[in-house]
N, C-alpha and C positions, 0 to 999 in steps of 0.2 A: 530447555524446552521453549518454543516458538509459541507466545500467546497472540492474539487477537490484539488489534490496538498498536501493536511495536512495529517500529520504523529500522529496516535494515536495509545495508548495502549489498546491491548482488555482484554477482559478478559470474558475467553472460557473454558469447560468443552475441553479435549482431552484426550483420551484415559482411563476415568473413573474420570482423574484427572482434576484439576482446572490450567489453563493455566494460568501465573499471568504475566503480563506488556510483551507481546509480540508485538514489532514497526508491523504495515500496513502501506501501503501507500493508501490513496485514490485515487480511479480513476474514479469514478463515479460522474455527476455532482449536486452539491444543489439541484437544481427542482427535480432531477431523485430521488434522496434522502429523498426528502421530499413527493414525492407521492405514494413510495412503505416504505419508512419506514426500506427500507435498504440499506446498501451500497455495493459497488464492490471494493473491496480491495487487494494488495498483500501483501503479508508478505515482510520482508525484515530482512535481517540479515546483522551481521556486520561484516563479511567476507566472501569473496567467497572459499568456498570447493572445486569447479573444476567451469572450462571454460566450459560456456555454451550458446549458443545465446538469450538463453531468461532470460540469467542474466544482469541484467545493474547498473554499480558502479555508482552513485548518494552523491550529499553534499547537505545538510541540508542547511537552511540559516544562523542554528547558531554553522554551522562548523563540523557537525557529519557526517563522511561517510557511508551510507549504501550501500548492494547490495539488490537490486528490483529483487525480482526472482518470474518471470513474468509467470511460466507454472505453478503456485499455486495459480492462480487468482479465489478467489471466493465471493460470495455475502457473507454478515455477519447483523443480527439484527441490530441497529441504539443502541440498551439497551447492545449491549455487548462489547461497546467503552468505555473505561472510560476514558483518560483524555486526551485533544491535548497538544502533545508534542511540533512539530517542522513542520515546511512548506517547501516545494523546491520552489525554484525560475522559473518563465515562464519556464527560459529555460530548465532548471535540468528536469520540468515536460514534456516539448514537446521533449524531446531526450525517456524518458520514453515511450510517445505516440505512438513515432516512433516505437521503438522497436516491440510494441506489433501491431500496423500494417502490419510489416515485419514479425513479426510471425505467422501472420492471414490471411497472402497475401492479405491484403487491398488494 
């Protein structure tokens, strides 16, 4: 089961090409997950290119830095995840939350 919070590798056709072990972060919740059969994801990379408010630097629980770059938020098949890598912790995931409520003026 796919929770909220887990960091997994997709694996995605892009640009003709086969996308191989690119980090998401989940943001969508189990239930939500399991009754459409897809999730709601960001990418995240492992440096920031430029200052942005819908970027947010984030630590892994087992010590890997990402940045969540939250304006490429999109749904993805449940079949195009392959493996779980890594989790954030409550709170790593509720600064996340935050963000993208501030950028949605929630």
């Amino acid at each position: 089961m796919i929770h909220k919070g887990e960091i997994y590798l997709t694996d995605r056709y892009r640009g003709g090409k086969k996308d191989y072990g690119r980090p998401v972060l989940i943001l969508s919740s189990a239930e939500n997950n399991r009754e459409t059969g897809c999730v709601v994801a960001a990418p995240l990379v492992s440096r920031e290119r430029y200052a942005a408010a819908s970027h947010i630097a984030v630590e892994s629980v087992q010590g890997q830095t990402y940045v969540a770059v939250l304006e490429h938020v999109k749904s993805l098949p449940e079949r195009s995840l392959q493996r779980r890598k890594d989790h954030l912790s409550r709170h790593a995931m509720a600064r996340v939350e935050g963000t993208l409520c501030r950028l949605l003026e929630l």
